[in-house]
C-alpha positions in Angstrom: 0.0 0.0 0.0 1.4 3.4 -1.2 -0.6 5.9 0.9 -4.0 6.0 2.7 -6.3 8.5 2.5 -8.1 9.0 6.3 -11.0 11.4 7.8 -11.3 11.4 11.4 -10.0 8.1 11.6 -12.2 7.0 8.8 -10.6 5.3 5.8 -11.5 6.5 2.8 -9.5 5.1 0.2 -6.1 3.3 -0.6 -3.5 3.8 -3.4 -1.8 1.2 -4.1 1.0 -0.4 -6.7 1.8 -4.6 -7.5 5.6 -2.7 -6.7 5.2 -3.7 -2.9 3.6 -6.8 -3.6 5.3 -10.5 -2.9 6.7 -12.3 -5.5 5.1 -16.2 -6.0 2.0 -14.7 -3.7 -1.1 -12.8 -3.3 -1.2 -9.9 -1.5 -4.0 -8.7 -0.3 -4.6 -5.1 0.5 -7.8 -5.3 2.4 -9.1 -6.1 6.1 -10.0 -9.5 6.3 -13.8 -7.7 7.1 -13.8 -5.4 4.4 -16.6 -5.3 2.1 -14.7 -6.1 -1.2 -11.4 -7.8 -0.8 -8.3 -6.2 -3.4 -5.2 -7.8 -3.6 -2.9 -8.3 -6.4 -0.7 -11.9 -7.3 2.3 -12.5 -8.7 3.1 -16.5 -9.7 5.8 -17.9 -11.7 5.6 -19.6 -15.3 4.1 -22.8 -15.3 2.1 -22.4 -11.3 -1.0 -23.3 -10.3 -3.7 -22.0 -8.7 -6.1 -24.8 -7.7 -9.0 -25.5 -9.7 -11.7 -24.0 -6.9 -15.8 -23.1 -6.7 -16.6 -20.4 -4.2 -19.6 -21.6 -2.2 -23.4 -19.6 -2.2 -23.2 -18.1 1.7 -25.2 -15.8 1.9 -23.2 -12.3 2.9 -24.4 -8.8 4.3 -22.3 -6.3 2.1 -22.7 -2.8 4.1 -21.3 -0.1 1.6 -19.9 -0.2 -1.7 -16.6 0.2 -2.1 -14.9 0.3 -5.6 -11.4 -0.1 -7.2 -10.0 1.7 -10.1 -7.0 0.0 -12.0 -5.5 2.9 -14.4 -4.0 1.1 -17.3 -3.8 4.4 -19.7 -3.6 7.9 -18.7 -3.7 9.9 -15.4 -6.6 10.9 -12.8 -7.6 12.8 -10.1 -9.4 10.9 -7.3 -11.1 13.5 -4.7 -12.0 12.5 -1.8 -15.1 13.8 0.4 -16.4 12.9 4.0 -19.7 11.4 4.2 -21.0 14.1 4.8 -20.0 15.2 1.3 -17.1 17.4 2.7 -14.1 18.0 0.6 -10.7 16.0 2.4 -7.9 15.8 0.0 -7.1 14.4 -3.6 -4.5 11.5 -4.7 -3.2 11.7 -8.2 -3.2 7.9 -9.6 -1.0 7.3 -13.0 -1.4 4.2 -15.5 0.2 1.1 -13.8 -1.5 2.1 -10.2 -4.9 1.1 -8.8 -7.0 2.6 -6.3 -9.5 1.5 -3.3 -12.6 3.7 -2.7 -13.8 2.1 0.6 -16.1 5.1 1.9 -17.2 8.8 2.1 -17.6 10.2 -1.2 -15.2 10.5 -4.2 -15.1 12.4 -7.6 -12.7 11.9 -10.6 -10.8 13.7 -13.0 -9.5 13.1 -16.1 -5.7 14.4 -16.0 -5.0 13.1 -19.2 -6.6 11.0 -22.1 -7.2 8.1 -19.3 -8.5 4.0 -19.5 -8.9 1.9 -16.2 -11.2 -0.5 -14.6 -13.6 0.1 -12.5 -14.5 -3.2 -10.4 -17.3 -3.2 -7.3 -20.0 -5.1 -6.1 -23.2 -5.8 -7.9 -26.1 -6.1 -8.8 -26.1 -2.8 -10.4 -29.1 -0.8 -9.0 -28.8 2.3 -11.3 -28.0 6.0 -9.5 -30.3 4.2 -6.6 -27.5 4.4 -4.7 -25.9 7.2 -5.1 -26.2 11.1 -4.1 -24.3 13.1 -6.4 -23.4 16.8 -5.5 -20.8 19.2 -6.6 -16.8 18.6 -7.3 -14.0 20.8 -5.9 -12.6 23.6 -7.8 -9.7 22.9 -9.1 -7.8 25.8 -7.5 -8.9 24.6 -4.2 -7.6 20.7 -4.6 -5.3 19.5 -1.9 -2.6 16.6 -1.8 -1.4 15.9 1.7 1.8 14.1 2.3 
């Protein structure tokens, strides 16, 4: 994990890279209890993984949490309190990913940009979802 991104001891999001990964492993990112588990793996030429089904168990997901993984480009991810308060921003180049775990975030496009955008379903529409206005961006910050 590069760098997390905290309001009143609330995490909001992650940045992250494979750089600090294990090699021959999977690294996982995420609390054990978090709502969507991100990790990355790394497995030599000619390794297995075994052949696995997950089982149905019924499981009580309590926010939506996303990940961007920037594979073109550059963005801007703004990050808000939940109660829609600006906090700080985290720039996120092509090769990086990204863990939006609460509050509220916004994007920017820095440059001509591609990435994935992976989080849990089903897809409801913009039933869950409040949108409201973005920072300016004269007023973005980047803490250290």
């Amino acid at each position: 994990m590069i760098k997390e991104f905290r309001h009143n001891g609330i995490l909001l999001g992650a940045l992250i890279s494979k750089e600090d990964a294990d090699s021959d492993a999977i690294k996982f990112y995420t609390d054990k209890s978090s709502d969507l588990q991100t990790g990355y793996a790394i497995h030599p030429k000619n390794s297995y993984t075994d052949a696995h089904i997950h089982k149905i168990i019924p499981q009580n997901i309590n926010s939506l949490q996303e990940v961007l993984i920037v594979t073109k480009g550059k963005i801007r991810v703004d990050f808000y309190s939940e109660d829609k308060q600006y906090v700080e921003s985290a720039i996120v180049p092509a090769g990086m990913a990204i863990m939006l775990i609460s509050g509220g975030h916004g994007i920017k496009q820095l440059e001509d940009s591609e990435y994935w955008e992976v989080k849990q379903g089903p897809f409801i529409g913009d039933e869950n979802k409040i949108r409201f206005a973005h920072i300016p961006d004269d007023e973005v910050v980047f803490n250290d």
